[in-house]
Structures are given as C-alpha cells and as structure tokens.
N, C-alpha and C positions, 0 to 999 in steps of 0.2 A: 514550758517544759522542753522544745525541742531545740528553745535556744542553749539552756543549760542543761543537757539530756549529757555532754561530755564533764559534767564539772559537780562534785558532791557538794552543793553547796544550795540550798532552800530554796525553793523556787519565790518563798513572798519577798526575800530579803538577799543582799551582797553585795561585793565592790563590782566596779569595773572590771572586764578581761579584755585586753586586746583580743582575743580570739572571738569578740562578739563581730566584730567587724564583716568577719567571712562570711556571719548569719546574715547580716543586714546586705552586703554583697550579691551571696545567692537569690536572696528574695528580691533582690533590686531587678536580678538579670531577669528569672524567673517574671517578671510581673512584666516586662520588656517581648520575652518570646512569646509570652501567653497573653498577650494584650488582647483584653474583653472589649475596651471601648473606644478605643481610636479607627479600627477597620469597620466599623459600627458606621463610619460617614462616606465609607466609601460602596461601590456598588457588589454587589453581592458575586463572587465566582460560582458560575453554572459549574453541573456536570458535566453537561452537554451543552455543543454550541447549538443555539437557537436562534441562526442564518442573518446574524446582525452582529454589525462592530459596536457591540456594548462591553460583553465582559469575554474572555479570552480569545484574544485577537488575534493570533495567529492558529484557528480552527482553520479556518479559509483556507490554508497553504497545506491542508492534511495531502488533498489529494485533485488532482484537474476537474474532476467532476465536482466536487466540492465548489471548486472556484469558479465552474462557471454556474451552478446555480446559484451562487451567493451573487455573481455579477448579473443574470437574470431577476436574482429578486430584489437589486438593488433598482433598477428599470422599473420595475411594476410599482415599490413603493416611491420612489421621488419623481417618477412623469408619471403616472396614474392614481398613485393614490394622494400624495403630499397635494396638488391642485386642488382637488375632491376637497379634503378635510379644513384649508382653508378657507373655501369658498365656504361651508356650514360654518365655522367659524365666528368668520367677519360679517355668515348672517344671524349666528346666535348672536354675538354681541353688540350689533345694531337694532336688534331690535329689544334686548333689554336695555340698552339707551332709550329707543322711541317709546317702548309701551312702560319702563318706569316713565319718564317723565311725564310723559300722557294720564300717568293715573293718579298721578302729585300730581294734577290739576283740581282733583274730587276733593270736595270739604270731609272734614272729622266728624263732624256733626254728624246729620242722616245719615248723609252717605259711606258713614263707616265701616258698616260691613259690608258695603259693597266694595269700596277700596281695600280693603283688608284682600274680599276672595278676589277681585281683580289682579292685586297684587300680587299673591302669590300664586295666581295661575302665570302672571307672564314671567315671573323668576321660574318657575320650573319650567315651562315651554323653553326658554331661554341656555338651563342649564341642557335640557336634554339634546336642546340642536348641539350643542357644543359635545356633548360626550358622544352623541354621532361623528361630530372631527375627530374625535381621537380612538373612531372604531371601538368605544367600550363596550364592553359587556360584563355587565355588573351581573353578582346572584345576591340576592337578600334574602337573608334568612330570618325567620321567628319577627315577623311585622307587628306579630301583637304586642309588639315589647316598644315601637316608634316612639321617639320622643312626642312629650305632649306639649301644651300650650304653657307659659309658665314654667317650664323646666332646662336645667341645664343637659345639650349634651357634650359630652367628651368622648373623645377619641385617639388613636394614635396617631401619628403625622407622618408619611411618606412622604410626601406631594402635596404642591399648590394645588392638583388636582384633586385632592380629597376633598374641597369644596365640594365641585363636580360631581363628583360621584355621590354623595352625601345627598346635595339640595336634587339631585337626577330623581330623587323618591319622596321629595317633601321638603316644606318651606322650612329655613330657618332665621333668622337675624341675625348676622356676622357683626365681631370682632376685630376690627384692628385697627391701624396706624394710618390718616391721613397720607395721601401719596397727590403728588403731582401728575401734570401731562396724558396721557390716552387712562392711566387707571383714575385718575382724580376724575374727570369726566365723570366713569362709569360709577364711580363711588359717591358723588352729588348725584346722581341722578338716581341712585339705587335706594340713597333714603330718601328719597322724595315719596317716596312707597311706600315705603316699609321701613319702621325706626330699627335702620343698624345703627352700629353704635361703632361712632371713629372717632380718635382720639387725634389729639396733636404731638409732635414730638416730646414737649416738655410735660402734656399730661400723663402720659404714660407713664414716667416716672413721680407723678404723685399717687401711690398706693390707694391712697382714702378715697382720693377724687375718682379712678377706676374701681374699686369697689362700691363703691354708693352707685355708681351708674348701670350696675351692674345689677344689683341688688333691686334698685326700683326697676329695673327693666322686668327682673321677676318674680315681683310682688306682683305686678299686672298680670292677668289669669289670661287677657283678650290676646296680649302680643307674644311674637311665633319664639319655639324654643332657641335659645341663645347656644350657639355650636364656637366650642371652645376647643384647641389642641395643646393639651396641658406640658406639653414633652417642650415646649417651645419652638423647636427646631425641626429638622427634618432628616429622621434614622433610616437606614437601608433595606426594609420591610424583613429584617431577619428577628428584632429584638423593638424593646420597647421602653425607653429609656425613665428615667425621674419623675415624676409630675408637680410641677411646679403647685406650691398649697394655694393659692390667691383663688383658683374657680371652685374649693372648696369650702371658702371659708363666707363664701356670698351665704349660704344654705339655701333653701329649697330642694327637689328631686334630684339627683345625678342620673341621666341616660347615658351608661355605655355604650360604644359600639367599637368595634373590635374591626379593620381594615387590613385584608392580605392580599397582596396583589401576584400573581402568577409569573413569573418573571421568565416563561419559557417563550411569549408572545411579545415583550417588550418589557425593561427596563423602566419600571417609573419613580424610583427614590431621583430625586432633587441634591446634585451636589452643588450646593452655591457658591464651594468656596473654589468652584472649577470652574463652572457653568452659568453665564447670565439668565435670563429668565429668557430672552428670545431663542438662543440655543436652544438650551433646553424644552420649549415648545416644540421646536424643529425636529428635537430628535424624539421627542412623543408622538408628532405628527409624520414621522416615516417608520416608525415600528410597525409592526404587521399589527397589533390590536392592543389595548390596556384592559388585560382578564382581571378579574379580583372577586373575592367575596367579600362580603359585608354580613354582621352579625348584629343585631339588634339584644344586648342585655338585659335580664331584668331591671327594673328602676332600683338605684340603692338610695338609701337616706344615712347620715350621721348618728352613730348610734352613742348612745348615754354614754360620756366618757371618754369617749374615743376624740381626741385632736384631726383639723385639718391636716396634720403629717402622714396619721395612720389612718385616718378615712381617704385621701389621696392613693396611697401603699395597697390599701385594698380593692379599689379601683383600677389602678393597674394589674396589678396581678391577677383578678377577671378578665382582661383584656387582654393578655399576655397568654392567659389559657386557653380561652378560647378563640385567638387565634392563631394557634400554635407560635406563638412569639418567645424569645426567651426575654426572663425579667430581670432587667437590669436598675442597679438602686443609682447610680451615676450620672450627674446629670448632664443634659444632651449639650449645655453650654460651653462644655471643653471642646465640641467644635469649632470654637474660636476661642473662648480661653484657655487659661494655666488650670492648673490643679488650686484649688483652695488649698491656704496654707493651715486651714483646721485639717483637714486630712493627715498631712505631715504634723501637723501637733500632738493631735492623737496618738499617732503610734511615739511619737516624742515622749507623752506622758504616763503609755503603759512599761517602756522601757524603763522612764525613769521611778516607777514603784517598785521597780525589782532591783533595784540599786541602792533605795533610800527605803528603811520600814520607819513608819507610821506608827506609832502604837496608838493612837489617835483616830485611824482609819482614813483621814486624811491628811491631803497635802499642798 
C-alpha cells in the first residue's frame, strides 16, 4: 500500500513504475541509519562513563579531576588488582587439570557415583576460584527452576565467561569444538570426569552425527545437564539474537536462563572480530568487577505441533523478557557473514506479486 499509496492502480496487481525505485532507495537508506543488527556486535555506549577505556573514550579528558582519578584507578586495577586475579586464575585452572584428571582415574563401575560427586565438586571448586579472578559477583534468581539431570540448558551468549558464571552454581556437561595447546590440555582432562561432549572439526559439520550425541547424552537421566548457547555467537548483552533450531530438535526438557551483565562495573561482551581471547581476558581481568544476574526459567517442553523454529522463537523470547533483552529474529551469523540471499528473495517475490496477478493464487 505505501509503495503504491501515489498511484490509482490495485494494490494485488500492475506494471512496473520507475517511481518504485525511490521506495526501494528510501527503505535501503532507512534500514542503513536504523541498523538493528550490526551494532548488536559491537560494545554497548554507556550513559555514563564507568572510569574505564571500554566505551566512550574521551570521558577522561571531561575534566583534570576526572583524569587523575581514572589515572589512579588505572594503578589500583593493573598493579593490584590484574596480579591478584591471575594468580586465582592459573590456580583455578590448575587445579581443574589435577583434580579432573585425578578423578578419570576412578572406574564406572562401583565407583560411579562417587566419580560423578567427585567430579563435579572439583568443576565447580574450579569455576568459582576463577570467577574470584574476575571479581564476579553473580545474583541468581528463582533456583527452583535449576536445570536438572537429563536436561537441556540454553541461554544467551555474551562471553566465553558465561561458562563461568553458569557452572559457578552447578555442574553441567559442555559442548564444543576440539581445540589444541593450553585449552586441548584442559579439555582431555576435563572429560576424563565427566562425559563432555567435543567434536572434531569435520564432525561438527555432520548434523546427524551431533545430534545423536547429543540426544543419547540426554536419554541418560545419571549424566549432568548439557549447557548449550543457541545464538551461536557472542551479542553485546543489549538484545538477544536467532536461536539456532539443532538444541531443539534433540527433545527432552529445555532449561532457560536469561544472562545480564551490568556494564557499569566492566564490559563483558566478547568482540572476536577485534579482540583475541588473551586480550580480552586482560581486559576482564583489569575491570573493576563482572556484576550480572542470572534468571533460572521455568522448564519448557515442545508442544503438539509446534516445530523446532517456533519452539526455539519461544524460547527466546522468554529469555529476551526476562532479561530485559530486546528480541531479535536475525541471526547472530552476520557477524561474520553476508546477509542470506533468501532475505533479498523475499522481498524479490512480494514485489514481484504486485507486478504479475495470479489468478491461480500462485506463482
């Protein structure tokens, strides 16, 4: 309608007008100025500066006072605090080296549930020295809602540190990608303990193959719930992007939880396509604190009917409300790809119905 709004001519049916041009122009610019999802990767503008060169960087030069307490509190966080937080650090993740691999020594047999509680007493002892390096302070909300044994949780994705903060209140079985060098280490040594589930490069991209493994990991009632980030990637703790269907389509329970981090005390969204992973530790580890809360949702199930697309879609948008996130249908992939050229087809094939009638209803 508001394409043809200047022209008496049916909105189901008609030729070509040069003058559609100008429409598809405006809306081009428009979708250019009002961009929802490409600032989506970058770090969020405060209102206020919060005495650190994260986000508006020329605070500091407001006023002398200004600059020398931001030069004071650069002192206190990288010669007092930055020391401090490695040192828990490099002892949280030495000693989930020694005490996973120490508890991969205990048979399946008997001693199953004792490697089971052993295990995931030293994964959480382990995650919590490390969330002491990065000065967190977590709130968890509504605990009666915890993921259980047997069940999936999801969540939204800020941070590599959303592990952290996550397992800081309870075991879970991670997800992902075979790595080399200091993480391969910690990643054979961490299922020695406890069946995480790592793929190889080339399995990843067999769909069936991560499905079924995924699937018998949750058929089993004994082993810990499996912590998925359906977004893939990693949004700017403002919004909450797509959720990829594949950890819907396992079935069993979906555990919610909804992740907001406070961004007055430090910056923790992850940009990778700026930031390596060492940096970025560095600059977690000299922020004044990593604040957030955490929301534990009711469990949801796949209701009669309903597809992996819109049981995902509802998912989200639970997570998106409660925590105050806005919902985005977009998926978080365009931070390193193009736009799919089904997007652009689309609007291809509503235009071209208004061009061409049907008396058929299709075309």
């Amino acid at each position: 309608v508001e394409l043809r709004r200047n022209r008496p001519r049916p909105v189901e049916g008609g030729d070509f007008a040069l003058s559609d041009v100008f429409y598809f122009s405006r809306r081009g610019v428009e979708s250019i100025m009002e961009d929802e999802v490409t600032h989506r990767f970058s770090s969020e503008e405060l209102a206020s500066w919060n005495l650190l060169t994260r986000t508006n960087n020329n605070f500091h030069y407001i006023s002398l006072r200004l600059t020398i307490l931001w030069g004071v509190g650069v002192c206190i966080r990288y010669g007092i605090l930055l020391p401090l937080r490695v040192t828990l650090a490099a002892i949280g993740i030495s000693w989930l080296v020694v005490g996973t691999t120490g508890v991969g020594f205990l048979e399946n047999g008997l001693c199953s549930r004792l490697k089971d509680w052993l295990s995931e007493l030293v994964h959480v002892m382990c995650y919590r020295i490390c969330a002491r390096g990065l000065s967190a302070t977590i709130h968890y909300h509504n605990r009666e809602n915890k993921p259980k044994k047997g069940g999936i949780c999801v969540a939204n994705h800020t941070s590599p540190i959303d592990v952290v903060i996550l397992a800081n209140d309870g075991g879970y079985a991670m997800v992902g990608q075979v790595h080399g060098g200091l993480m391969g280490v910690i990643q054979r040594a961490m299922v020695r303990a406890c069946p995480h589930i790592w793929f190889e490069r080339a399995e990843m991209k067999d769909r069936h193959l991560v499905t079924k493994r995924l699937r018998d990991h949750v058929n089993d009632k004994n082993k810990l719930p499996i912590l998925i980030f359906p977004e893939g990637t990693c949004i700017n703790n403002t919004s909450v992007m797509m959720f990829k269907k594949g950890s819907f389509e396992i079935g069993g329970t979906i555990y919610p939880v909804a992740i907001k981090y406070d961004p007055q005390f430090g910056d923790a969204f992850w940009n990778s396509g700026k930031y390596n992973m060492v940096s970025y530790l560095l600059r977690m580890m000299t922020s004044w604190a990593i604040v957030c809360n955490v929301w534990y949702l009711p469990p949801m199930t796949q209701q009669e009917g309903e597809d992996a697309v819109q049981f995902a879609n509802r998912v989200k948008s639970a997570i998106a409300h409660q925590g105050g996130l806005v919902d985005l249908s977009w998926d978080g992939g365009l931070k390193r790809a193009k736009v799919k050229d089904t997007f652009r087809q689309e609007q291809q094939k509503i235009y071209s119905h208004m061009l061409v009638r049907d008396d058929t209803g299709s075309q």
